[in-house]
C-alpha positions in Angstrom: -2.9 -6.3 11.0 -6.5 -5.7 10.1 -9.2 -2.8 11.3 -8.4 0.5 11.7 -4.4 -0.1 11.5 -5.1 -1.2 7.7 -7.2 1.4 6.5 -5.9 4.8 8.1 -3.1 6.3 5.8 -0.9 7.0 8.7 -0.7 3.7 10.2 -1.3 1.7 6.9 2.1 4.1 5.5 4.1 2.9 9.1 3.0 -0.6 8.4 4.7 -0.7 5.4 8.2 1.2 6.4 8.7 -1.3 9.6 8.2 -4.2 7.1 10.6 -2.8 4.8 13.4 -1.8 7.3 12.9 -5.2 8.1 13.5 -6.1 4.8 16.4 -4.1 4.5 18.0 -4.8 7.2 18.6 -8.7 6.2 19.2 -7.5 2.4 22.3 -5.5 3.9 23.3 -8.4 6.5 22.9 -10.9 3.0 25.4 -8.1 1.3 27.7 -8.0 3.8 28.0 -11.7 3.7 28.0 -12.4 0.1 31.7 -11.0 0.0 32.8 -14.4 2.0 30.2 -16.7 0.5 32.9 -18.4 -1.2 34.7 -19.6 2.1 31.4 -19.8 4.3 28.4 -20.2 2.5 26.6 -21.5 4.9 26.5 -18.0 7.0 25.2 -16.4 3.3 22.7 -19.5 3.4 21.2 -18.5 6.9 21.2 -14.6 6.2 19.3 -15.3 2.9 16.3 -17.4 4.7 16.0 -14.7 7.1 16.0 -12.4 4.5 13.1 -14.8 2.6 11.2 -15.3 6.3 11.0 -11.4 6.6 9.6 -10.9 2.9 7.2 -14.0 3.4 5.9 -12.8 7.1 6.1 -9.2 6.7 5.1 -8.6 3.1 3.3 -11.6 1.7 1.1 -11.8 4.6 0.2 -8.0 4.3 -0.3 -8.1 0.9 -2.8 -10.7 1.0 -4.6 -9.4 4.4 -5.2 -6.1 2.2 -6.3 -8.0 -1.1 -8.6 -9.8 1.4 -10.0 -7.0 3.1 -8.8 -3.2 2.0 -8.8 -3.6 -1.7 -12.5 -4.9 -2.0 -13.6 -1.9 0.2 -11.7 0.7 -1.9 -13.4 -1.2 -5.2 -16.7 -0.6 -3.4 -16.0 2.9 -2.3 -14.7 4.0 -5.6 -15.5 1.7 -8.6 -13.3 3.3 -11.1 -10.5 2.4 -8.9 -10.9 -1.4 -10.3 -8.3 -1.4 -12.9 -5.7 0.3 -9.8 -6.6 -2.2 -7.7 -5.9 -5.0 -10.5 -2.3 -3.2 -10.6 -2.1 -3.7 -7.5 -2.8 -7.2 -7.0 -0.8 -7.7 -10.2 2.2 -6.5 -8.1 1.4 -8.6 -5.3 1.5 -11.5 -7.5 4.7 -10.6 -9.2 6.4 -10.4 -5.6 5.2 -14.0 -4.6 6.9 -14.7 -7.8 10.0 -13.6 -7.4 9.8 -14.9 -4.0 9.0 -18.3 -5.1 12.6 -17.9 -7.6 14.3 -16.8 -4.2 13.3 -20.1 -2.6 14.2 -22.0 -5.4 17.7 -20.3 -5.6 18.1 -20.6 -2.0 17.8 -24.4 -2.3 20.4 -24.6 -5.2 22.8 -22.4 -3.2 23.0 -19.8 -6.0 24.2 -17.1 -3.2 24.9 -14.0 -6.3 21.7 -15.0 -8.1 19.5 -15.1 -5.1 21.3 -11.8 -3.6 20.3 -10.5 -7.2 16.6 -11.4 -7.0 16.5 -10.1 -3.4 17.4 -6.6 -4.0 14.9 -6.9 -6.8 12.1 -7.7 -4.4 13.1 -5.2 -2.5 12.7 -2.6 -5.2 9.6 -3.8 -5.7 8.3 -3.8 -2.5 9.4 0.2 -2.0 7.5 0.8 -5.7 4.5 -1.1 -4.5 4.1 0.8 -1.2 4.4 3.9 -3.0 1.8 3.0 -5.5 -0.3 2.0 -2.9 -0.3 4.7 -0.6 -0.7 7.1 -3.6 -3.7 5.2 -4.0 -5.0 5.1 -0.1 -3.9 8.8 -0.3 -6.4 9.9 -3.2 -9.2 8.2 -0.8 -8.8 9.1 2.7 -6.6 12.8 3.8 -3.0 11.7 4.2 -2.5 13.4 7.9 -4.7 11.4 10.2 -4.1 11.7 13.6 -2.0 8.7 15.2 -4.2 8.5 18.4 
């Protein structure tokens, strides 16, 4: 979601909280089934990919939508923001990594390992967004209007 939506703190901050409800919501469902992976692992199996489709649509795409096109404009509006901006990225980076390990776990049908590296992305992902609106914050006020 590019344009305005990307670049105003208030709807840039509710981008980020419907992607990780999203995110939460299949790491809980991926909880709640990891108790009877042992007798149906194929339900654990489903709730995990879900789980890896919201993190790869929701985040992965956002993330690189704002490397793309809101992190060079906040280099060019403030050019002592450039080693923040490298943070950033850096944490991008280290998210499509430990999504990468969550595919590969999800193919070897390590169900405790892959619920482990899930909550981990999802750490991430709050720590991220809070860096990054910290950030967006510093540069534009943080109560725009929502109309």
């Amino acid at each position: 979601m590019s344009g305005p939506s990307l670049r105003q703190y208030t709807w840039h901050r509710a981008i980020h909280q419907a992607a990780f409800h999203e995110v939460e919501q299949a790491l809980g469902a991926a909880e709640r089934f990891s108790v009877v992976v042992n007798r149906r692992p194929n339900i654990f199996s489903e709730v995990a990919e879900v789980f890896f489709e919201v993190v790869e649509a929701r985040i992965l795409a956002h993330a690189a939508e704002e490397e793309r096109d809101l992190y060079p404009e906040w280099r060019a509006q403030q050019e002592s923001l450039g080693p923040v901006l490298d943070e950033l990225a850096a944490e991008h980076r280290e998210l499509r990594e430990l999504v990468g390990r969550l595919e590969g776990l999800l193919g070897q049908e390590e169900p405790m390992a892959a619920l482990e590296v899930m909550r981990l992305i999802a750490q991430k992902v709050t720590a991220h967004a809070n860096h990054e609106e910290r950030v967006m914050g510093s540069l534009t006020p943080p109560r725009e209007s929502l109309s």
